[in-house]
C-alpha positions as CSV (number, residue, x, y, z in Angstrom):
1,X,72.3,-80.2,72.7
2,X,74.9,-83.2,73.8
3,X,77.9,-82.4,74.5
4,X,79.4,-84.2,72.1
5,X,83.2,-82.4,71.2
6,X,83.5,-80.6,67.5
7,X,85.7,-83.2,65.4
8,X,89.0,-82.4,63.3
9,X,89.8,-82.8,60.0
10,X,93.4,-81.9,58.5
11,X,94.5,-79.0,58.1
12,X,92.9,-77.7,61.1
13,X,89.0,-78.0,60.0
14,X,86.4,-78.8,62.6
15,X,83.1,-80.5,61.8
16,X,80.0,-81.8,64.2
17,X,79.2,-84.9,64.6
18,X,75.9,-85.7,64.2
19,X,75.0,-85.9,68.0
20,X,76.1,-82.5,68.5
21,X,73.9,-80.7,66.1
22,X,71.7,-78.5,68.6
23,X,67.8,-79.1,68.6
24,X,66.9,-75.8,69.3
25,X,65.5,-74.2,66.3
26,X,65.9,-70.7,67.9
27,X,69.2,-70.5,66.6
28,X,69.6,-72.5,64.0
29,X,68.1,-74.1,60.5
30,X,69.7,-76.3,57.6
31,X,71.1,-73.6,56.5
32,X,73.0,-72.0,59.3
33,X,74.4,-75.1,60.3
34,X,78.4,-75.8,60.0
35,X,78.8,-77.5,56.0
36,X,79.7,-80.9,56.4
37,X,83.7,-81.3,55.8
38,X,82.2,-83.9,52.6
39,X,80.2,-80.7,51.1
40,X,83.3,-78.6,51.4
41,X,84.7,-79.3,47.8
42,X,85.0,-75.7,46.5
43,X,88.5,-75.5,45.1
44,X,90.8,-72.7,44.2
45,X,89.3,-72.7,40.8
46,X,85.9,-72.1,42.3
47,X,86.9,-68.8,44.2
48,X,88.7,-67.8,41.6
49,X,86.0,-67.5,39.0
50,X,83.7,-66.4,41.9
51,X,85.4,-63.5,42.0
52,X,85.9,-62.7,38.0
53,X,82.2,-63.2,37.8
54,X,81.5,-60.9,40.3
55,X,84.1,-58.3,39.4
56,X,83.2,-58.3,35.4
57,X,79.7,-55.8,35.9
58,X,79.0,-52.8,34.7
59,X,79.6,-50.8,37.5
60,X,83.1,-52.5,37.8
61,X,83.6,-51.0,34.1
62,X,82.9,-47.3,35.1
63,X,85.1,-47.4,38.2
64,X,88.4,-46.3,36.2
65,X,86.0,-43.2,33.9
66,X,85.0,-42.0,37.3
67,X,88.9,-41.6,38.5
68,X,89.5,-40.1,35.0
69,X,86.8,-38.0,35.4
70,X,88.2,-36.8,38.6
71,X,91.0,-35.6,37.0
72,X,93.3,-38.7,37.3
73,X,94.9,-40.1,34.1
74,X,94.7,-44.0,33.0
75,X,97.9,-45.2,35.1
76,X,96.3,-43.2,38.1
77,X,93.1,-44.6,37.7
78,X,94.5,-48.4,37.4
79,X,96.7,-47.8,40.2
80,X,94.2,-46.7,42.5
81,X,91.8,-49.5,41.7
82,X,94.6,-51.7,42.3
83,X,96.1,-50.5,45.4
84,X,92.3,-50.3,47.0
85,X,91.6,-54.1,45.8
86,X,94.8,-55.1,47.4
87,X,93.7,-53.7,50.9
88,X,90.1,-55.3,50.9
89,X,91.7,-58.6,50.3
90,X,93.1,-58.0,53.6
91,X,90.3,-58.4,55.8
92,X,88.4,-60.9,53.3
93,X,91.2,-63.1,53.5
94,X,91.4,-62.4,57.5
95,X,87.1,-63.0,58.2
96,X,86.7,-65.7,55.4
97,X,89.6,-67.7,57.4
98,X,86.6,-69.1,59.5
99,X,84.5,-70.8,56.6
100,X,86.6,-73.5,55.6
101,X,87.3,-74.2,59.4
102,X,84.6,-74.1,61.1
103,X,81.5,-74.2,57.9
104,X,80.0,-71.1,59.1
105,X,78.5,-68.2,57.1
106,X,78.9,-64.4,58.5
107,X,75.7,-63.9,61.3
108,X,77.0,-66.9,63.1
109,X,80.1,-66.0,63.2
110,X,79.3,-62.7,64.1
111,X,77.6,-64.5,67.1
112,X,81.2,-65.0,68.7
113,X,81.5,-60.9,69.2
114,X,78.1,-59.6,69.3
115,X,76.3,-62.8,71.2
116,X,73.7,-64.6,69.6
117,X,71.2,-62.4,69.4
118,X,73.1,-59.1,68.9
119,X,74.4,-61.1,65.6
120,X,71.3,-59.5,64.3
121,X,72.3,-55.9,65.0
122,X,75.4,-56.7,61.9
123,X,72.9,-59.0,59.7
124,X,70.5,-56.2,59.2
125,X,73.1,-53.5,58.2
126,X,74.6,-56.5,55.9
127,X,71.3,-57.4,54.6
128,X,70.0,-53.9,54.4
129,X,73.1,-52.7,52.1
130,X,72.7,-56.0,49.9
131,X,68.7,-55.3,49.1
132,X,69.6,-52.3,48.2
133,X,72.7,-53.2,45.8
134,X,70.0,-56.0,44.4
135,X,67.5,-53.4,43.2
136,X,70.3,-51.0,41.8
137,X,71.9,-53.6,40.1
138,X,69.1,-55.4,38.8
139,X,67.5,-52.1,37.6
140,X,71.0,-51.8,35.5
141,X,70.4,-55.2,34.1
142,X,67.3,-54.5,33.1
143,X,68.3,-51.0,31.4
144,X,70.8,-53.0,29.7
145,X,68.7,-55.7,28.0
146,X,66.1,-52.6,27.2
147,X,68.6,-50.8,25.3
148,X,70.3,-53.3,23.2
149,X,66.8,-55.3,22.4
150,X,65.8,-51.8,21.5
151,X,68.8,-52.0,19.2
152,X,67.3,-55.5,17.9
153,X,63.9,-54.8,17.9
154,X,63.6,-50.7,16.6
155,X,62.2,-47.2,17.7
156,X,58.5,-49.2,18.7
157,X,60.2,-50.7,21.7
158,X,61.8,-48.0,23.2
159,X,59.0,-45.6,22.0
160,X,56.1,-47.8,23.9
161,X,53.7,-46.8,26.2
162,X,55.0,-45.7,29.6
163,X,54.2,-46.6,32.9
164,X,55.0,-44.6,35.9
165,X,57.9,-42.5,33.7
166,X,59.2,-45.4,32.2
167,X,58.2,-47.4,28.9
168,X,56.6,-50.8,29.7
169,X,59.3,-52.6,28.0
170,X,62.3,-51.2,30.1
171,X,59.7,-52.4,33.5
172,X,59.1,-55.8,31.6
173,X,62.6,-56.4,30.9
174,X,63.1,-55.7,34.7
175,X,60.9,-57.7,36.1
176,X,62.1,-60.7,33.9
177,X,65.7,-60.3,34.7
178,X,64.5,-60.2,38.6
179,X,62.4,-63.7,38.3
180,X,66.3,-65.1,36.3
181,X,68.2,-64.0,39.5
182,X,65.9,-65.9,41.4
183,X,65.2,-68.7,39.9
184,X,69.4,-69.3,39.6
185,X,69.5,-68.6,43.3
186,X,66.3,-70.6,44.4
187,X,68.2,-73.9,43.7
188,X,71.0,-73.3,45.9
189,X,74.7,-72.9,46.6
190,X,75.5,-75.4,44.5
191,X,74.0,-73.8,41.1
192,X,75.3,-71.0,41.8
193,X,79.2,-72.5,42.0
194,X,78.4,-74.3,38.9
195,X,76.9,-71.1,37.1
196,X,79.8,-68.8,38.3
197,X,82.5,-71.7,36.7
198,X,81.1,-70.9,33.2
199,X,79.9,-67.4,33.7
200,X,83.7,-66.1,34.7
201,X,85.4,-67.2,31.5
202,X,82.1,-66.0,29.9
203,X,81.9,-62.4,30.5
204,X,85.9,-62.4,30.5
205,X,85.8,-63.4,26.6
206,X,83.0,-61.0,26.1
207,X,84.8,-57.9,27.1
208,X,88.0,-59.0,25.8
209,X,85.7,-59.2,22.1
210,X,84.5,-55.9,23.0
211,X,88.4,-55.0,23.1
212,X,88.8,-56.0,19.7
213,X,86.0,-54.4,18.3
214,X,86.7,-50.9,19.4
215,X,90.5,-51.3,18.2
216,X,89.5,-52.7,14.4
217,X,87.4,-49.6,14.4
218,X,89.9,-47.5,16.0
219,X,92.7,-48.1,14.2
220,X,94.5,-47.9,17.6
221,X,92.9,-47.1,21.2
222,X,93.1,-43.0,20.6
223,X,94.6,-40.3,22.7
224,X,93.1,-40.7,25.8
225,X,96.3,-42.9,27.1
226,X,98.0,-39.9,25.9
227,X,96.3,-37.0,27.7
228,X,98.5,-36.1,30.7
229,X,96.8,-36.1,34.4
230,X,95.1,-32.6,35.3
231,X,96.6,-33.4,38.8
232,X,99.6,-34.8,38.7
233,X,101.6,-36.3,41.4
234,X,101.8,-33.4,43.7
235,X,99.5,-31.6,46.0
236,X,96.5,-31.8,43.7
237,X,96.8,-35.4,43.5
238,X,96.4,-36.7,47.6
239,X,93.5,-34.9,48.3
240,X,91.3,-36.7,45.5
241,X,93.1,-40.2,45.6
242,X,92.8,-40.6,49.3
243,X,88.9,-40.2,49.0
244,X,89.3,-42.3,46.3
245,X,90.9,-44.7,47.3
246,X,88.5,-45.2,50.0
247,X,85.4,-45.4,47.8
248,X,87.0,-48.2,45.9
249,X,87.6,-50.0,48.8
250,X,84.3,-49.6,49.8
251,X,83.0,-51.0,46.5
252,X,83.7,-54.2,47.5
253,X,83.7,-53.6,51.7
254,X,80.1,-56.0,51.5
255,X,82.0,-58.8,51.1
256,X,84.6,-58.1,53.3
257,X,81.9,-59.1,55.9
258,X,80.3,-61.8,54.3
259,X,82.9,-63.6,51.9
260,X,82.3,-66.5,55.1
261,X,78.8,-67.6,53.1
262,X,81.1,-68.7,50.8
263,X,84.6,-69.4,51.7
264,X,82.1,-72.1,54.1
265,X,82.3,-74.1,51.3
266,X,86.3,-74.4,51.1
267,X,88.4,-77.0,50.7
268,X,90.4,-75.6,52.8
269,X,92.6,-73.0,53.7
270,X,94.4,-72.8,50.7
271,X,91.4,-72.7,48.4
272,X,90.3,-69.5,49.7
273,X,93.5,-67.6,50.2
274,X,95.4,-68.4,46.7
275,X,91.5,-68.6,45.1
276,X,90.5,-64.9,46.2
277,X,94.2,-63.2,45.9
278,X,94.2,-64.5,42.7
279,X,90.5,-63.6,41.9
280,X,90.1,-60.3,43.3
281,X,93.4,-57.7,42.9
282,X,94.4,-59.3,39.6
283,X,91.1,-59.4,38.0
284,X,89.7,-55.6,39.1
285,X,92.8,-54.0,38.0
286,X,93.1,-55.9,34.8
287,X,89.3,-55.0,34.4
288,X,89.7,-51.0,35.3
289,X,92.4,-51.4,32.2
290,X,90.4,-52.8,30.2
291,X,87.8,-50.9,30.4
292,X,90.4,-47.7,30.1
293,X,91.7,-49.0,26.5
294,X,87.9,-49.6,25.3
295,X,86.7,-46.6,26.3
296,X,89.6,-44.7,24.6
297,X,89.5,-46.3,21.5
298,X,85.9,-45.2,21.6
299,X,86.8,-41.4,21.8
300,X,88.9,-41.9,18.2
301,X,86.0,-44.0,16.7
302,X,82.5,-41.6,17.9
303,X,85.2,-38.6,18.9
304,X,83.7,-38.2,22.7
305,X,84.7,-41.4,25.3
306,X,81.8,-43.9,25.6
307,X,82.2,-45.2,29.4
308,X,79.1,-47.3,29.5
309,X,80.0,-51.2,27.4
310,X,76.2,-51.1,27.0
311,X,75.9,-47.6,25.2
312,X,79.0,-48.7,23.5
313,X,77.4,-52.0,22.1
314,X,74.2,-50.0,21.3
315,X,76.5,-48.4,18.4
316,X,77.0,-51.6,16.4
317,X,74.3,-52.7,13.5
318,X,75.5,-55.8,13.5
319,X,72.5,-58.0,15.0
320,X,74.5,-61.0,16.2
321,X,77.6,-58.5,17.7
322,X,74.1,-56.6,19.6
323,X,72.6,-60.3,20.8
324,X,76.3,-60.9,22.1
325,X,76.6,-58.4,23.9
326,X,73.2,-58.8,25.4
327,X,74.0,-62.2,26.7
328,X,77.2,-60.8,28.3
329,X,75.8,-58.1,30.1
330,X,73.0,-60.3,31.1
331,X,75.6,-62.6,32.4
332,X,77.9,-60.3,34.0
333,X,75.1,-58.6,36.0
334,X,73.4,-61.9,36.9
335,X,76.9,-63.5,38.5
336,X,77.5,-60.4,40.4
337,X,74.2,-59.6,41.7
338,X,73.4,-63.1,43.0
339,X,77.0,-63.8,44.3
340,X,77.0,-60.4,46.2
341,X,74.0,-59.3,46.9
342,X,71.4,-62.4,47.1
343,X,73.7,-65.0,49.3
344,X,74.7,-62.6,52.3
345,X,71.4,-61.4,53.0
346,X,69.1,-64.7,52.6
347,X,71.6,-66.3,55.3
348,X,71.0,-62.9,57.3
349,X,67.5,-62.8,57.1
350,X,67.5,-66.4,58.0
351,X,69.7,-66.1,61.1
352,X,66.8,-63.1,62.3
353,X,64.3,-66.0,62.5
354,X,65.5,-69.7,61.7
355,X,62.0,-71.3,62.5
356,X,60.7,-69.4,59.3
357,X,63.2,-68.2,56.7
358,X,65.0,-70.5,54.8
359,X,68.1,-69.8,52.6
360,X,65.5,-69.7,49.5
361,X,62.9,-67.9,51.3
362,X,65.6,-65.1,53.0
363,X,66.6,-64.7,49.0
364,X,62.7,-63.9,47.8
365,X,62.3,-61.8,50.6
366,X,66.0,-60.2,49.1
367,X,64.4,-59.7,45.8
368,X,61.5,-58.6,46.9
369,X,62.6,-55.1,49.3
370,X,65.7,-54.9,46.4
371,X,62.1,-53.4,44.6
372,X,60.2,-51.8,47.3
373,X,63.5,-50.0,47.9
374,X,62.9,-48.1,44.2
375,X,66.4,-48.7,43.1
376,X,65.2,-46.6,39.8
377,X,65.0,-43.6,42.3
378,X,68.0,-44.0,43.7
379,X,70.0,-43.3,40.8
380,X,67.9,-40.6,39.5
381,X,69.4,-38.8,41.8
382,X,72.9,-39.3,42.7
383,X,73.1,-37.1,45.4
384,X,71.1,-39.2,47.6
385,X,72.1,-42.5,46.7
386,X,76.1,-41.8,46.9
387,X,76.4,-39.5,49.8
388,X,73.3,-40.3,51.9
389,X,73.3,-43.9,51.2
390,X,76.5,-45.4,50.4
391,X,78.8,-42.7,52.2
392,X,76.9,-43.8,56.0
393,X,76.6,-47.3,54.9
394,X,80.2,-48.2,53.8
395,X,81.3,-46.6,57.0
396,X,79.1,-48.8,59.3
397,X,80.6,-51.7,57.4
398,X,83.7,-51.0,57.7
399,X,83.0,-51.0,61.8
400,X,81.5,-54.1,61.8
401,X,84.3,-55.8,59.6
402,X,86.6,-54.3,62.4
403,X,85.1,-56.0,65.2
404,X,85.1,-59.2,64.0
405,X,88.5,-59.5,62.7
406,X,89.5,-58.5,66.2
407,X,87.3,-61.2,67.9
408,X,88.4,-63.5,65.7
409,X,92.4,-62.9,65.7
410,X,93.1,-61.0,68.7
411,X,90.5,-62.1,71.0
412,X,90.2,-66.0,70.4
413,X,93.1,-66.6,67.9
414,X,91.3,-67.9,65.7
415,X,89.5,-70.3,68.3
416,X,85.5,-70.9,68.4
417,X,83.4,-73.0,71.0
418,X,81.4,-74.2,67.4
419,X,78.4,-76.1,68.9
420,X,78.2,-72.9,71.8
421,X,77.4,-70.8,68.4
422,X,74.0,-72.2,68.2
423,X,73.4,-72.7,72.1
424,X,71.5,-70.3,74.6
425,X,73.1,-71.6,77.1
426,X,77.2,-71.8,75.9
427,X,80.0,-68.7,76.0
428,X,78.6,-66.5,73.5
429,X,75.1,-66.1,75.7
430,X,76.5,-62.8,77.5
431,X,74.1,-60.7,78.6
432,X,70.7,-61.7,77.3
433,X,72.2,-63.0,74.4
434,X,74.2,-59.6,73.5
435,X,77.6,-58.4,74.3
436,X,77.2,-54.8,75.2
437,X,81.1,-54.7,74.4
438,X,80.7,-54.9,70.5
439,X,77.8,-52.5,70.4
440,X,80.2,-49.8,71.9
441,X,82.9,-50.6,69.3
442,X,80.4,-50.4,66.5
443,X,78.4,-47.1,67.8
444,X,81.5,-45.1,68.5
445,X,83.8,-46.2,65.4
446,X,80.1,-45.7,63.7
447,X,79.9,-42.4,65.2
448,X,83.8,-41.4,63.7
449,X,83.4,-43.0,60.5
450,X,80.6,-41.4,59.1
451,X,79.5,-38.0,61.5
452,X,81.7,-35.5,59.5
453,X,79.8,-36.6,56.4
454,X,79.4,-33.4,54.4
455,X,78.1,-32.4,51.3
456,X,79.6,-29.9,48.4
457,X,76.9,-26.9,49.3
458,X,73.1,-27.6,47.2
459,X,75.2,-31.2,46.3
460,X,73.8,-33.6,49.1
461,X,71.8,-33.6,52.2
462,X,74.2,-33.4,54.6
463,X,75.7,-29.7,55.3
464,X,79.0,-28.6,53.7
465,X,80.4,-28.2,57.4
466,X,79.8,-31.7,58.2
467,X,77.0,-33.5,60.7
468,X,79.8,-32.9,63.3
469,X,81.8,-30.5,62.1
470,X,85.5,-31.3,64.3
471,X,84.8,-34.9,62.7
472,X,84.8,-33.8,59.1
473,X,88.3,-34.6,58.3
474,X,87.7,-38.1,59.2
475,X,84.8,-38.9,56.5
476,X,86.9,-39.1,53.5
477,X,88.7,-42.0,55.2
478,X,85.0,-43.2,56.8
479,X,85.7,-47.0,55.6
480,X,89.4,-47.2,57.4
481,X,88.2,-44.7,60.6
482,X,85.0,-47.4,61.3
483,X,87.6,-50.4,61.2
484,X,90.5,-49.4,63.3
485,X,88.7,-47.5,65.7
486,X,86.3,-50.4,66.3
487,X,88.8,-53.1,66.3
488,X,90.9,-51.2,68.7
489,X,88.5,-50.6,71.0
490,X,86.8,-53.9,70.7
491,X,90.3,-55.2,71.8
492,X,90.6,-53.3,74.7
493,X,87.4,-53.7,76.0
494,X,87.8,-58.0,75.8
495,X,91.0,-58.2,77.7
496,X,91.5,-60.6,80.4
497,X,90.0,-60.0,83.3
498,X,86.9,-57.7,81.2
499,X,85.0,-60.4,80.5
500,X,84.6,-63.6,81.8
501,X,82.9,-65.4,79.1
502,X,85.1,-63.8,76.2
503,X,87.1,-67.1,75.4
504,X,84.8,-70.7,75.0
């Protein structure tokens, strides 16, 4: 490593020269490197239909029913979704601040609080949580195409043999949408900004036909924007929006850690702010509407609300409305699932050992344990996969998100030693490459964001008291504890005078 000095750009971007580019393959590979400042062309266009892409899914769809099923009416439901999109902008806006100036993705920068080799510590709950959300969401995909070809096709292809409790169709369908997602994501960054341009407008007319659809038939959208909330606005209502609120936030808390692998690619500054503000709040609420006015003019078409768009396509005859709607959903979960949960991990996996995982590689290796993990189990019982799995999980994120905001703001304002990200030897070394500092701020805002987890009694794993029962009226705010409490105490353990090395 020379020690050649990072170069500026306007608007405050920093680049390598080529001299400066370290030559020890430890830390780095083509991928993790800083983008060149020519490669960083994504506009606010770009992030903009990133977002839409990723937002338009089928889980997206049956965030609002859920709320309404909780009691909540419509303008509850919306507003909830709204107000939680609004606060995850927050810190994505605040972490993906260091793509477009500095070029790097989330487990280098995650190098400047937890040192270079504790980066991994983050990158394996990061990575972990995305495999997971592959498999789930690429088991939907597949359920989607096997129900609507089922549609197409007749009773033999959803009445064929079955293999392991499941027809061989619905595991063929599967295994055929898995080898799409890779394939799209094996030839690069670049494919997938060029798929996601198309795919966003895409999906967007494809659920705005399913709007029209179900209103012809309806005659109207029905009475469910009628019925009046079973909680109201009182003392009823806080108890189950506050939860709530939380859960949506930690829908998309994932990419609050990683939206860097992305925002990397930025024009600048600009691109990434105005591209997620406008792609994120804007297009989840309008979604959770949507998907509110659909599935109401379903309940005056069949007389019982259909929340699922698949179920709700399945009911049409008409072959080319059942082939549209398999392209949209194919779509749809295709954008989202390689935009959230292929990218972050392959540059995670890659960053645990840059001599041998490439970007490509770290993704097969994604699609690969998104299987092994038996995402089809996972939902069979939802017990497990909501309170066990994504009620420990979203809090750990949550922590982690924490401590790098606070490294990055408060900390370093905003100011990194690039070339000593990828050097053994440079500021972010600490103690045999780990900073003891941020593995306190993660365990204990770990500890207080997710040991009061409870369960509803034979509902869950954990008991109804709570893992630590004085801590249970922290976990239905487990996403907000894990970030404060971290950042805080992250904060206070960095000030001047704590830590030599803390500033390059």
């Amino acid at each position: 490593m020379t020690a050649t000095a990072p170069a500026t750009a306007p608007g405050d971007r920093v680049e390598l020269p080529a001299g400066a580019l370290p030559d020890d393959d430890r830390f780095a590979n083509a991928d993790l490197l800083p983008v060149p400042l020519a490669e960083r062309r994504w506009t606010t266009y770009n992030f903009t239909a990133l977002w839409i892409g990723m937002a338009h899914n089928i889980p997206s769809w049956t965030l609002a029913s859920g709320l309404v099923a909780l009691g909540m009416d419509w303008k509850q439901a919306v507003f909830t979704i709204g107000l939680a999109n609004v606060l995850v902008l927050l810190p994505m806006l605040l972490t993906g601040h260091a793509g477009p100036k500095y070029g790097i993705p989330f487990p280098v920068l995650a190098r400047a609080s937890f040192g270079l080799r504790g980066a991994g510590l983050p990158a394996l709950v990061r990575a972990a949580v995305a495999c997971a959300w592959f498999g789930i969401q690429t088991w939907i995909g597949g359920q989607g195409i096997y129900v609507l070809l089922g549609k197409v096709f007749g009773g033999g292809w959803e009445k064929a043999g079955e293999i392991g409790g499941y027809p061989w169709t619905l595991w063929l369908c599967f295994a055929v949408f898995w080898a799409l997602e890779l394939a799209i994501i094996a030839r690069g960054m670049e494919t997938l900004r060029r798929f996601e341009n198309w795919a966003a407008p895409f999906v967007l007319v494809g659920a705005v036909v399913l709007l029209v659809w179900i209103a012809v038939r309806a005659g109207g959208f029905g009475p469910l924007l009628d019925q009046p909330s079973r909680l109201g606005w009182g003392g009823d209502f806080w108890p189950v929006f506050f939860p709530s609120l939380m859960g949506m936030i930690g829908f998309w808390s994932t990419l609050a850690l990683n939206i860097p692998d992305f925002t990397r690619f930025g024009r600048g500054q600009r691109a990434q702010v105005w591209g997620q503000s406008l792609g994120l709040p804007t297009t989840m609420t309008a979604f959770a509407l949507l998907s509110v006015l659909v599935t109401s003019g379903s309940q005056a078409v069949y007389g019982e609300p259909v929340w699922d768009p698949v179920a709700l396509a399945g009911r049409t005859d008409n072959v080319f409305g059942l082939l549209f709607a398999l392209v949209t959903v194919l779509v749809a979960t295709v954008s989202v699932n390689i935009a959230a949960n292929v990218v972050s991990p392959a540059y995670d996996l890659s960053h645990l050992a840059p001599r041998l995982i490439s970007f490509r590689t770290g993704a097969l290796i994604t699609g690969v344990v998104g299987v092994l993990m038996f995402p089809w189990k996972l939902l069979s019982t939802p017990e497990l996969y909501i309170f066990t799995w994504l009620g420990v999980v979203g809090g750990l994120l949550g922590t982690v998100a924490g401590v790098l905001i606070a490294d990055y703001w408060l900390v370093r304002r905003t100011v990194l030693d690039l070339p000593g990200l990828y050097r053994a030897d440079g500021p972010y070394w600490y103690r045999a490459g780990w900073n003891w500092r941020a593995v306190a701020a993660f365990a204990v805002g770990g500890v207080l964001a997710v040991g009061g987890s409870y369960s509803a009694p034979g509902k869950g794993p954990f008991p109804a008291d709570g893992l630590v029962p004085f801590l249970k009226p922290l976990a239905d705010y487990g996403w907000a504890v894990g970030l404060g409490t971290a950042a805080a105490l992250y904060t206070l353990l960095m000030l001047p005078g704590r830590d030599p090395a803390r500033r390059p």
